[in-house]
PLY file of the C-alpha trace (Angstrom):
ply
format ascii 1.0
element vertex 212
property float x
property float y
property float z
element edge 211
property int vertex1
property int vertex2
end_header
0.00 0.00 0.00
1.43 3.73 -0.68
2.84 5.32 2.48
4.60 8.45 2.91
8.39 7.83 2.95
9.88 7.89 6.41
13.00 9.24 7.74
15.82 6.86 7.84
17.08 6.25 11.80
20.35 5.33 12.45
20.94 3.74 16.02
24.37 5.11 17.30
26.64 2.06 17.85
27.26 1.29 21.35
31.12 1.06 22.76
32.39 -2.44 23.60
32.60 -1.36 27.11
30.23 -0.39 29.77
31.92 0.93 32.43
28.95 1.13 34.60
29.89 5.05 35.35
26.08 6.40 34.51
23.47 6.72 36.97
20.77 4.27 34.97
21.99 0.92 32.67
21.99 1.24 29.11
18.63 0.42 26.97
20.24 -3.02 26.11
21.14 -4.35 29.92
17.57 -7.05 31.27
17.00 -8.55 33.68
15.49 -11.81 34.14
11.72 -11.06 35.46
11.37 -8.32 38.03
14.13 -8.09 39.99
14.41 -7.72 43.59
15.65 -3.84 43.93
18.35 -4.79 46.52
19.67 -7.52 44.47
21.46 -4.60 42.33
22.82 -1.53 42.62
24.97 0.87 40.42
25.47 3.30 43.68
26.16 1.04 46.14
30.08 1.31 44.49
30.20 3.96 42.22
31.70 3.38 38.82
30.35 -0.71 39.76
27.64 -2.66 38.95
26.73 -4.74 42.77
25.07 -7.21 42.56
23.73 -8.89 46.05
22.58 -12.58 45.44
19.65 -14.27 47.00
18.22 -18.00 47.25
16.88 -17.72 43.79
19.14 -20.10 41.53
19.51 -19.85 37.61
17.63 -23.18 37.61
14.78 -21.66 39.24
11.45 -19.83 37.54
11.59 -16.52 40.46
14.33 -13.38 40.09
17.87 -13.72 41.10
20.19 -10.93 41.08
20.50 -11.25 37.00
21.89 -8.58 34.59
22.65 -9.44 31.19
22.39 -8.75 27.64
21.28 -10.69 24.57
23.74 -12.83 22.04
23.29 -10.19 18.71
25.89 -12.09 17.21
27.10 -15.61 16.16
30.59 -14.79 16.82
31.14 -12.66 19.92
33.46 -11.93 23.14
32.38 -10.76 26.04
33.95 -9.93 29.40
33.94 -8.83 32.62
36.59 -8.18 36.09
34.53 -9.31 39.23
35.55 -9.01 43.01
33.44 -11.55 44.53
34.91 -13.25 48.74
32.24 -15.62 49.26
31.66 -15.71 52.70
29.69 -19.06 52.82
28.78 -22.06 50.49
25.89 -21.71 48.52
27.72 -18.30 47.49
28.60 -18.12 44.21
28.97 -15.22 41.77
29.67 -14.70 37.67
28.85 -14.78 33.60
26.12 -17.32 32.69
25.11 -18.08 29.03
21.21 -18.55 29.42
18.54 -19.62 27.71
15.85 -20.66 30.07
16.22 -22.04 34.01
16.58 -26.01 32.40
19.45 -25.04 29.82
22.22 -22.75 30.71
26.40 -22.41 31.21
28.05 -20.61 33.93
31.67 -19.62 34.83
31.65 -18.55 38.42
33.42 -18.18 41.90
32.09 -20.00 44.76
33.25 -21.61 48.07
34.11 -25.66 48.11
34.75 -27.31 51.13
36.07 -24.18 53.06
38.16 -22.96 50.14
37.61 -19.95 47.39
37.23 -21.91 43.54
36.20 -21.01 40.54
33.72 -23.55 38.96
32.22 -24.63 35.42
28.69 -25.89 34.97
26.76 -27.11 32.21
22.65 -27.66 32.91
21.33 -29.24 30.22
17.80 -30.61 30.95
17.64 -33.03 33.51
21.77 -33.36 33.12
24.18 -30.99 35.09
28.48 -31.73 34.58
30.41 -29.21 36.73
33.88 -28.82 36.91
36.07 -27.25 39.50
40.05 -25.28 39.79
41.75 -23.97 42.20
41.11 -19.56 42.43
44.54 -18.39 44.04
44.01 -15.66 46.89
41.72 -12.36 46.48
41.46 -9.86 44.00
39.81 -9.50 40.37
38.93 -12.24 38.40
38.44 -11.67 34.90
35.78 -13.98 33.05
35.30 -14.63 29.66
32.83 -15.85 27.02
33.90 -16.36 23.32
30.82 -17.43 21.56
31.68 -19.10 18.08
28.82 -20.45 15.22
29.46 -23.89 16.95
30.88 -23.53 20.62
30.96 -21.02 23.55
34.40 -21.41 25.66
34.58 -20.20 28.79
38.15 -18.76 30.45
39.24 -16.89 33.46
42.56 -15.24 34.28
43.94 -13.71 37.08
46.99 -10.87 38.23
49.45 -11.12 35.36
48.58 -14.91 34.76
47.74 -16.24 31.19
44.06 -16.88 30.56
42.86 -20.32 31.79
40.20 -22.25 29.67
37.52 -23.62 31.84
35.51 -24.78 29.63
32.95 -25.29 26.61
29.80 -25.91 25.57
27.85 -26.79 22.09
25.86 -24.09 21.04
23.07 -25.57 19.52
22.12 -27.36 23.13
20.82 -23.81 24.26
19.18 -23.80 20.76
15.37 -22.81 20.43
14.98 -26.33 18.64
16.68 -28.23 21.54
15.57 -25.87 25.21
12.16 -24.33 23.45
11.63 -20.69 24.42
11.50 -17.71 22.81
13.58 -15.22 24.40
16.83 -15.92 22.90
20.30 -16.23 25.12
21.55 -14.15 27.66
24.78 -13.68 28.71
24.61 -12.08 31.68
26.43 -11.07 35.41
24.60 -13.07 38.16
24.71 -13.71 42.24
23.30 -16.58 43.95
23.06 -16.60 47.83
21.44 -20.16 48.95
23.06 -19.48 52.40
21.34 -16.19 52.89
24.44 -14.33 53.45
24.50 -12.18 50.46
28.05 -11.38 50.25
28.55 -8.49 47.16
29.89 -9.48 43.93
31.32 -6.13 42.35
31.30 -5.67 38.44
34.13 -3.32 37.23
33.19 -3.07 33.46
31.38 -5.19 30.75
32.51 -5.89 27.16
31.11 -7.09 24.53
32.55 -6.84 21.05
31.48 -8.89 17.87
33.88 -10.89 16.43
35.11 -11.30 12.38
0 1
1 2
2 3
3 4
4 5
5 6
6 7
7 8
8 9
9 10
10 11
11 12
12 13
13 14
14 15
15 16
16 17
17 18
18 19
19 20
20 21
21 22
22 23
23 24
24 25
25 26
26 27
27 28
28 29
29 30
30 31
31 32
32 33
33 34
34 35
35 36
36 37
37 38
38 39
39 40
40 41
41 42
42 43
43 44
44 45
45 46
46 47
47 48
48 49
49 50
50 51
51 52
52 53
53 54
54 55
55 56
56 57
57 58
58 59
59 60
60 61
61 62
62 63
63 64
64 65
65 66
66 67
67 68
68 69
69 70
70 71
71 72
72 73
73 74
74 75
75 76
76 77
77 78
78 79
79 80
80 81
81 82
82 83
83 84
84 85
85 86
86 87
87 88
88 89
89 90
90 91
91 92
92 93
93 94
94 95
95 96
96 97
97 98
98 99
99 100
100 101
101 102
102 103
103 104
104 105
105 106
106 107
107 108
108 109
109 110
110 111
111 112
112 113
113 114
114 115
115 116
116 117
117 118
118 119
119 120
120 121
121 122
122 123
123 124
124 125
125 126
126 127
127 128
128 129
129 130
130 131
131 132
132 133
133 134
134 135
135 136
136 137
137 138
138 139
139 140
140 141
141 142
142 143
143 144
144 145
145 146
146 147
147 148
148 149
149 150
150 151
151 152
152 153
153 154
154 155
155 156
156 157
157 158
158 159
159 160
160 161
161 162
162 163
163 164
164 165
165 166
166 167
167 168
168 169
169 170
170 171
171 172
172 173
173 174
174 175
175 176
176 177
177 178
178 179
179 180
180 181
181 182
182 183
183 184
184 185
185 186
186 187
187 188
188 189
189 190
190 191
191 192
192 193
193 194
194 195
195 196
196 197
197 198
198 199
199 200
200 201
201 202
202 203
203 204
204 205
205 206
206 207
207 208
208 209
209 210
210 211
C-alpha cells in the first residue's frame, strides 16, 4: 500500500565497554523477570555494577540478582573483572550463558569445602556436569565468554597470569529447537546466595565486542 516515505534512523553504535559510570543501565542491559531492587545496585560502588545474590538459583522460575544482555551475534566476546569473597557455600557469583532455568552455562566463583574456587557448569535438561580449579588468593577475576557459530568457551585469568580455559559448551544445546523458548540467550552477570548471606559481587566493566 502507498505510504509516505519515512526518515531513515540510524541507532548510534554502542562502545564495547560499559563501564557502569552512569546513573541508569543502558537500553540493552535485562533482567530476568522483576528483579528484587536490593539484588542490584549501580550506587552502592560507584563506577560498579553490585550485585547482592539471594536463594533464587539460575535453575529456578523466580528473580535472582540477573543482569545481562542478549547474544546479537554468532561470533562474539564478552567480558567482565569481578571481586566476589564468598563468605559461605551456597555463594557463588559470575557470567552465565542462558537460555531458560533447564538449559544454561556458567563460569563462576564460589566456596568448596572451606576454600575460594572457581567452577564450570553445564545444565542441560535433567543433566548438570560441573567442573572445578583452584582460584589463588583475592582480587579481580576476569571472566570470559567467546561465543563461536558452533561452541561457547569459557576462560578466566587472574593478576598477570595467562588466561585459563575452563571450559565449553555446544551451542546448539541452548538452541530454540533443543531448550524451546522464545527469548533468545543471555549472557549475563549473576549472584546466587542459597546461604542467605548475600556477600557483594562487584562488576568493574562489561565488554562485549562482535567478532570477524
Amino acid at each position: 500500500m502507498d505510504a509516505p516515505q519515512l526518515p531513515e534512523v540510524r541507532w548510534p553504535t554502542r562502545p564495547v565497554r560499559d563501564d557502569f559510570h552512569e546513573a541508569q543501565l543502558g537500553f540493552e542491559w535485562n533482567f530476568l523477570r522483576n528483579p528484587e531492587p536490593q539484588s542490584w545496585s549501580l550506587r552502592e560502588r560507584p563506577g560498579y555494577l553490585t550485585l547482592r545474590g539471594n536463594r533464587t538459583t539460575l535453575n529456578d522460575t523466580g528473580s535472582p540478582a540477573f543482569v545481562g544482555r542478549r547474544l546479537c551475534h554468532f561470533s562474539a566476546s564478552a567480558a567482565a573483572p569481578m571481586n566476589f569473597e564468598p563468605a559461605s557455600e551456597g555463594e557463588e557469583a559470575g557470567l552465565t550463558v542462558y537460555m531458560n532455568e533447564k538449559y544454561h552455562y556458567e563460569l563462576a566463583v564460589t566456596m568448596r569445602n572451606g576454600r575460594k574456587a572457581v567452577i564450570f557448569r553445564r545444565t542441560v535438561g535433567s543433566m548438570r556436569t560441573e567442573q572445578m580449579m583452584e582460584c589463588d588468593g583475592t582480587g579481580p577475576i576476569v571472566l570470559r565468554v567467546v561465543a563461536q557459530p558452533e561452541m561457547f568457551s569459557f576462560l578466566f585469568e587472574q593478576g598477570q597470569a595467562k588466561a585459563v580455559k575452563a571450559g565449553s559448551g555446544e551451542t546448539h544445546l541452548l538452541s530454540t529447537e533443543v531448550a524451546g523458548g522464545f527469548t533468545g540467550i543471555f549472557i549475563a552477570m549473576y549472584a546466587v546466595s542459597e546461604s542467605g548471606q548475600n556477600t557483594p559481587a562487584y562488576f568493574d566493566w562489561f565488554d562485549y565486542e562482535p567478532l570477524g
